[in-house]
Backbone as XML, in Angstrom:
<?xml version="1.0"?>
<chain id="A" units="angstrom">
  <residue number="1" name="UNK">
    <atom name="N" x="371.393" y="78.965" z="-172.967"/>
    <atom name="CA" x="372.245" y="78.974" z="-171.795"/>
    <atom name="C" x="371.410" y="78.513" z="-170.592"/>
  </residue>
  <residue number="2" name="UNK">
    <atom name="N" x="371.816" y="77.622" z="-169.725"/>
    <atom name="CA" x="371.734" y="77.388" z="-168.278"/>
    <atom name="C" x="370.777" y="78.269" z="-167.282"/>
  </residue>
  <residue number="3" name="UNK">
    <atom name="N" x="370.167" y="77.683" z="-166.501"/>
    <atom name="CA" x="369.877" y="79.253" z="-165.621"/>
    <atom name="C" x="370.859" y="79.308" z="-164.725"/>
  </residue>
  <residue number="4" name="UNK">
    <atom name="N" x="371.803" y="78.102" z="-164.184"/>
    <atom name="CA" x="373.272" y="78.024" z="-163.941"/>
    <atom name="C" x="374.341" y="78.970" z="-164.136"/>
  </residue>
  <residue number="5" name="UNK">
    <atom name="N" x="374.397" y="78.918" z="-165.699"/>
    <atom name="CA" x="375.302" y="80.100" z="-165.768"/>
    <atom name="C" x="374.960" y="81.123" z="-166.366"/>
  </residue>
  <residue number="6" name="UNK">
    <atom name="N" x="373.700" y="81.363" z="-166.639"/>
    <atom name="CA" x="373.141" y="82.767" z="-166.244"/>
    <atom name="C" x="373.060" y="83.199" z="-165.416"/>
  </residue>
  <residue number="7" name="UNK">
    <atom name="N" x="372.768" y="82.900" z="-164.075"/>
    <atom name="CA" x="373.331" y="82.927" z="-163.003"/>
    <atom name="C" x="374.038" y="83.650" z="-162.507"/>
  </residue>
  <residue number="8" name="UNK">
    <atom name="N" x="375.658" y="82.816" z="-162.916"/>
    <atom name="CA" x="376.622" y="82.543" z="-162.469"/>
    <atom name="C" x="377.183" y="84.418" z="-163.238"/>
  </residue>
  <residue number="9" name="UNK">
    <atom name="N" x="376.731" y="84.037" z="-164.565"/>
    <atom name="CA" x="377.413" y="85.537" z="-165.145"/>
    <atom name="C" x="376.643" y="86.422" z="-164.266"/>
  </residue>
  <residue number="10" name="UNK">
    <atom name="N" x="375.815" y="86.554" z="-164.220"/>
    <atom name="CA" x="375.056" y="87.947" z="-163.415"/>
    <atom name="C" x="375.879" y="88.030" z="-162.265"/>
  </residue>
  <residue number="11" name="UNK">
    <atom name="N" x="375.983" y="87.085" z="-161.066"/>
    <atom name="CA" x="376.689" y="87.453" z="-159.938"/>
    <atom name="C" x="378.075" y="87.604" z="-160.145"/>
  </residue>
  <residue number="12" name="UNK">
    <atom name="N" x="379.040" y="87.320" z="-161.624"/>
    <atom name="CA" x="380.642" y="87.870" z="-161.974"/>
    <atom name="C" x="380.168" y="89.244" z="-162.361"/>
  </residue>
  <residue number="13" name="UNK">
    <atom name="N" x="379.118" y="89.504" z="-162.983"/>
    <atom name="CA" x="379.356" y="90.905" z="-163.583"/>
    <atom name="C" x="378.558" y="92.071" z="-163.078"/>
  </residue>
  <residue number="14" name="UNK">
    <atom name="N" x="377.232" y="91.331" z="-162.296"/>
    <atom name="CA" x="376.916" y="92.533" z="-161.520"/>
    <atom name="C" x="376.581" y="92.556" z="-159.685"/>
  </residue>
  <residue number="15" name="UNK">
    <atom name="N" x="377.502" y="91.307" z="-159.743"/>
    <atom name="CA" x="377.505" y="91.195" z="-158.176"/>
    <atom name="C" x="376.822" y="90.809" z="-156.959"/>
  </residue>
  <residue number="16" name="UNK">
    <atom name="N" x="375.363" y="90.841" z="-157.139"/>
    <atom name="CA" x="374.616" y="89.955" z="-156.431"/>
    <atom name="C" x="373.483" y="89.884" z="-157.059"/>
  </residue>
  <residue number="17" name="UNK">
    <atom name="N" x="372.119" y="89.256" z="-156.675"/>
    <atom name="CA" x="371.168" y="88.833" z="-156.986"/>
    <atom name="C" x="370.127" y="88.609" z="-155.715"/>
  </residue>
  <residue number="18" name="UNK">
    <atom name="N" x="368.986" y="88.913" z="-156.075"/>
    <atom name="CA" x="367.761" y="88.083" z="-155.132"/>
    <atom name="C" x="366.489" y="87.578" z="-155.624"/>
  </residue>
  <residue number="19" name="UNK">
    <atom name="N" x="365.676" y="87.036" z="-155.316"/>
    <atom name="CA" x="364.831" y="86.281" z="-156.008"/>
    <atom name="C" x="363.971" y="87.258" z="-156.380"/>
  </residue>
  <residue number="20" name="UNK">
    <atom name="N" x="363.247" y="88.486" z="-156.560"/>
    <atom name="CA" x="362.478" y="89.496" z="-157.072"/>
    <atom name="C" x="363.426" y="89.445" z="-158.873"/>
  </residue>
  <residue number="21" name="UNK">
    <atom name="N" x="365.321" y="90.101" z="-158.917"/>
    <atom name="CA" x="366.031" y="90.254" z="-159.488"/>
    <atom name="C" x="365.740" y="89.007" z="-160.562"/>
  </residue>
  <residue number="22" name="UNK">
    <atom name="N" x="366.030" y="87.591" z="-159.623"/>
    <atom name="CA" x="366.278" y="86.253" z="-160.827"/>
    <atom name="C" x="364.972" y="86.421" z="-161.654"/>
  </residue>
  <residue number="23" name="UNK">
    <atom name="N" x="364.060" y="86.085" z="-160.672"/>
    <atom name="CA" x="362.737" y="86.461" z="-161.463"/>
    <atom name="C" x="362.083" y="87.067" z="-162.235"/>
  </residue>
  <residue number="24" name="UNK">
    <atom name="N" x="362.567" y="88.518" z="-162.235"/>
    <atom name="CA" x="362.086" y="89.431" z="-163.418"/>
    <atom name="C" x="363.221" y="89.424" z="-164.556"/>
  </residue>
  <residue number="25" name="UNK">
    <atom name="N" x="364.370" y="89.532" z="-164.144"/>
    <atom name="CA" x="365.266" y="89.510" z="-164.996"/>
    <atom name="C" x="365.197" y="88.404" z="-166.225"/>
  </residue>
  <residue number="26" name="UNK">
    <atom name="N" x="365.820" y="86.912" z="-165.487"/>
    <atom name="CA" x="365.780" y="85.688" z="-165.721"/>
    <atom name="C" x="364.783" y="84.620" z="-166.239"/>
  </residue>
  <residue number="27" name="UNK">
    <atom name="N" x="363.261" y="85.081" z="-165.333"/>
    <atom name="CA" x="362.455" y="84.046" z="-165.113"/>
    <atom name="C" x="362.889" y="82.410" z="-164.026"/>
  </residue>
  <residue number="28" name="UNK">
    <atom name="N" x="363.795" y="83.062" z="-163.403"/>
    <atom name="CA" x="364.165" y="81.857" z="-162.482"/>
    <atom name="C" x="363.494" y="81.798" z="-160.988"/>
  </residue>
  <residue number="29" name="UNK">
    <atom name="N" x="362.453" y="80.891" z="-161.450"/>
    <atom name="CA" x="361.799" y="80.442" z="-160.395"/>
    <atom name="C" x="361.870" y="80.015" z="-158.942"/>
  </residue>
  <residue number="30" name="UNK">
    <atom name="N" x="363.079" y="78.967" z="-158.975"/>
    <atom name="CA" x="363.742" y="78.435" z="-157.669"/>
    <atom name="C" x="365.106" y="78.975" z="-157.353"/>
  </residue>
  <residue number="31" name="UNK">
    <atom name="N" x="365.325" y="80.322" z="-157.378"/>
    <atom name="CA" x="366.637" y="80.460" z="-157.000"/>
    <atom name="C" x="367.462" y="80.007" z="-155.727"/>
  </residue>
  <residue number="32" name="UNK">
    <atom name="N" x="366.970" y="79.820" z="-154.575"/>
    <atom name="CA" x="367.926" y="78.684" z="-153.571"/>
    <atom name="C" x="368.174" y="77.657" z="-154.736"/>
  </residue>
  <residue number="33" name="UNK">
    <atom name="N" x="367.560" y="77.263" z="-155.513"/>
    <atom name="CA" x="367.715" y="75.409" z="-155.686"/>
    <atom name="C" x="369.179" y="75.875" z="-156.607"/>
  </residue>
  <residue number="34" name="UNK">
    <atom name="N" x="368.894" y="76.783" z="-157.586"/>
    <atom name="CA" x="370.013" y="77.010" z="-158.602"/>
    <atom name="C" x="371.332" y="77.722" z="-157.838"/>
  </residue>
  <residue number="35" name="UNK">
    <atom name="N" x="371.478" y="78.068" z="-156.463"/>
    <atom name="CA" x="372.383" y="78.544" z="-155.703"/>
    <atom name="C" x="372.974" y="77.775" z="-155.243"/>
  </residue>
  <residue number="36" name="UNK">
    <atom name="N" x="372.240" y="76.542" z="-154.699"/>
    <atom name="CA" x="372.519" y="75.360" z="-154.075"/>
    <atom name="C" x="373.525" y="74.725" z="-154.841"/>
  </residue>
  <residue number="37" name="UNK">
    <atom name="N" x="373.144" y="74.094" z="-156.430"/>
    <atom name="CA" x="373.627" y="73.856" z="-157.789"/>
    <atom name="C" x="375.152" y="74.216" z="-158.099"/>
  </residue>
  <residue number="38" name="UNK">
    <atom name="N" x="374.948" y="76.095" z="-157.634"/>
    <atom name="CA" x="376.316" y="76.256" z="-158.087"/>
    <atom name="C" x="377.389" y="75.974" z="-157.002"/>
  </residue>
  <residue number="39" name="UNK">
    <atom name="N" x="376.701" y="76.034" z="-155.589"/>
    <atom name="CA" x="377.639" y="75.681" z="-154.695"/>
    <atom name="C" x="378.259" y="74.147" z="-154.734"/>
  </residue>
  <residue number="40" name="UNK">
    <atom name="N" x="377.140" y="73.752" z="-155.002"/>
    <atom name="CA" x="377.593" y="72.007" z="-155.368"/>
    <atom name="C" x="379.021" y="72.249" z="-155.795"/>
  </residue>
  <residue number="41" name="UNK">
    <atom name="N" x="378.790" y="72.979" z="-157.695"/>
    <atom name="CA" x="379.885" y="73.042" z="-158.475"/>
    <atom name="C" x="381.066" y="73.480" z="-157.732"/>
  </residue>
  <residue number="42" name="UNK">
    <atom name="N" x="380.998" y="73.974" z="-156.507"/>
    <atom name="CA" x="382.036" y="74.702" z="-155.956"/>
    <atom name="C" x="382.323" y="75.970" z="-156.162"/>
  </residue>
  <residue number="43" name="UNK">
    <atom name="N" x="381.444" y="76.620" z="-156.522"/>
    <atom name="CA" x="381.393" y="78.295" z="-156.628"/>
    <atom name="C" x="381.131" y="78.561" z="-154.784"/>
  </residue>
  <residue number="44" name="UNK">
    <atom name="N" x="381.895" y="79.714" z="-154.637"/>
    <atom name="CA" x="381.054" y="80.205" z="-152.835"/>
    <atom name="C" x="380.561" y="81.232" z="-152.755"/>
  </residue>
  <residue number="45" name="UNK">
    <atom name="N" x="379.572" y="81.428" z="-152.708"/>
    <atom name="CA" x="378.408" y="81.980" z="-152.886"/>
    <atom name="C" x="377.645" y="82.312" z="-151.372"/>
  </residue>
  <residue number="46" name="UNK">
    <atom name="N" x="378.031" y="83.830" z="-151.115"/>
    <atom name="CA" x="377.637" y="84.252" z="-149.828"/>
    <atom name="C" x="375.711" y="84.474" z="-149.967"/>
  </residue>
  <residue number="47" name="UNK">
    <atom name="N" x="375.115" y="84.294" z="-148.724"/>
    <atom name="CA" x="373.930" y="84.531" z="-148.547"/>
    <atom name="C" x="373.546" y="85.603" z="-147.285"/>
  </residue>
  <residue number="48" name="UNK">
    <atom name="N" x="373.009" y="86.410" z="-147.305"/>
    <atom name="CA" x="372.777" y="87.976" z="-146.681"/>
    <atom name="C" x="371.592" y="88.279" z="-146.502"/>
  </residue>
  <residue number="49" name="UNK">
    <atom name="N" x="370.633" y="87.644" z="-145.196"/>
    <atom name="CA" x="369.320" y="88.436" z="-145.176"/>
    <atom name="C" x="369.711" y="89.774" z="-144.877"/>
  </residue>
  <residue number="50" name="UNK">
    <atom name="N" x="368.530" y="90.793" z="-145.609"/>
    <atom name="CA" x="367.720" y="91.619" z="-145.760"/>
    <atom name="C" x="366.915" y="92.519" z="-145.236"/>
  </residue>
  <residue number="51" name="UNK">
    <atom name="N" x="366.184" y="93.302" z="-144.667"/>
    <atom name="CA" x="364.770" y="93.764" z="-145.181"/>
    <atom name="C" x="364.781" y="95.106" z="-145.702"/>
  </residue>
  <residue number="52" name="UNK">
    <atom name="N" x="363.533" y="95.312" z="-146.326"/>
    <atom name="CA" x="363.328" y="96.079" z="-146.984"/>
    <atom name="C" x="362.694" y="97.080" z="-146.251"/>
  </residue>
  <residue number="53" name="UNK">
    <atom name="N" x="362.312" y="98.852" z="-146.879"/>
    <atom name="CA" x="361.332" y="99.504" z="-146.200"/>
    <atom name="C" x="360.066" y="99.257" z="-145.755"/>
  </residue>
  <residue number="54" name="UNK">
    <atom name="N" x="359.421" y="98.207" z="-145.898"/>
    <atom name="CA" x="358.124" y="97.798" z="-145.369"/>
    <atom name="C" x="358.746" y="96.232" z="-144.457"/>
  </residue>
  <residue number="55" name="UNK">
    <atom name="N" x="359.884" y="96.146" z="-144.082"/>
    <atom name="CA" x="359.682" y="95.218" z="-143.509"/>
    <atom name="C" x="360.165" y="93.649" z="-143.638"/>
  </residue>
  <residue number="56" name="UNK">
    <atom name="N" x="360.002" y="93.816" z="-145.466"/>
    <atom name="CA" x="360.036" y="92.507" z="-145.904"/>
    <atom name="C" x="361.026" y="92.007" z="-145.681"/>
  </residue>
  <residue number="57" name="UNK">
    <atom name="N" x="361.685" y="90.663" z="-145.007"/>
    <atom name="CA" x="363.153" y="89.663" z="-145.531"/>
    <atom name="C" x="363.172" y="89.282" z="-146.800"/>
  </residue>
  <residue number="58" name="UNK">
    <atom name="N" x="364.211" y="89.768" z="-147.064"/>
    <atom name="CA" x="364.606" y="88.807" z="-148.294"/>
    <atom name="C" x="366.178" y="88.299" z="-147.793"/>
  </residue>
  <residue number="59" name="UNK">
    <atom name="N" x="366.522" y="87.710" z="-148.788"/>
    <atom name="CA" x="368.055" y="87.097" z="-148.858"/>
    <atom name="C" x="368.334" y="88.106" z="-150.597"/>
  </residue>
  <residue number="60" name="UNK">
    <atom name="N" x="370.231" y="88.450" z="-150.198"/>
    <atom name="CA" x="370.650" y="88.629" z="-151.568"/>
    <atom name="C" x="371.905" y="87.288" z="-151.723"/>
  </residue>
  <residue number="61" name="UNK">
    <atom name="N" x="372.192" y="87.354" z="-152.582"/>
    <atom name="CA" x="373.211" y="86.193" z="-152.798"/>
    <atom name="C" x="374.616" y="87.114" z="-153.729"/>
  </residue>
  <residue number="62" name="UNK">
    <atom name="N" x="375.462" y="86.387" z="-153.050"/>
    <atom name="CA" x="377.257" y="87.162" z="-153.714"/>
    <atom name="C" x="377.576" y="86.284" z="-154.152"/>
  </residue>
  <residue number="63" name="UNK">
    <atom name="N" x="378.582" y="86.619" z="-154.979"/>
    <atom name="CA" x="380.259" y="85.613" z="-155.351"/>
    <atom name="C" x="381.033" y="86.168" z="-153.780"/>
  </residue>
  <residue number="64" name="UNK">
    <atom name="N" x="381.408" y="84.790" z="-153.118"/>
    <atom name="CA" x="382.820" y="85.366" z="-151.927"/>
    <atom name="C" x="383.799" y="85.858" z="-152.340"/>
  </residue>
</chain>
C-alpha cells in the first residue's frame, strides 16, 4: 500500500496525524509532501499548529 493511502486510512479512521505519529507509526518521512499529494487528489485536509509542553510547534493534520 501507498504511504498515500496509508495515510489517507489513518486520518478516516483515527482522525489526525503529525509527523512524530507518520513517522513512528508509518515510517513516513516527508509528511507535508504526502499531504500536499492528497490535497492535489482533492482530499481537504485541515492543518493546525501546535505546541507542546516544552514549547515545541508542531502541525497536526485532519480530514475537513
Amino acid at each position: 500500500m501507498s504511504q498515500n493511502k496509508i495515510l489517507l486510512h489513518h486520518l478516516k479512521n483515527v482522525g489526525s496525524i503529525t509527523w512524530v505519529e507518520a513517522n513512528d507509526l508509518y515510517r513516513v518521512r516527508s509528511l507535508p509532501r504526502r499531504i500536499a499529494d492528497l490535497r492535489q487528489l482533492g482530499h481537504d485536509i485541515i492543518s493546525e499548529w501546535r505546541t507542546d509542553h516544552l514549547g515545541q510547534r508542531y502541525t497536526r493534520y485532519s480530514l475537513a
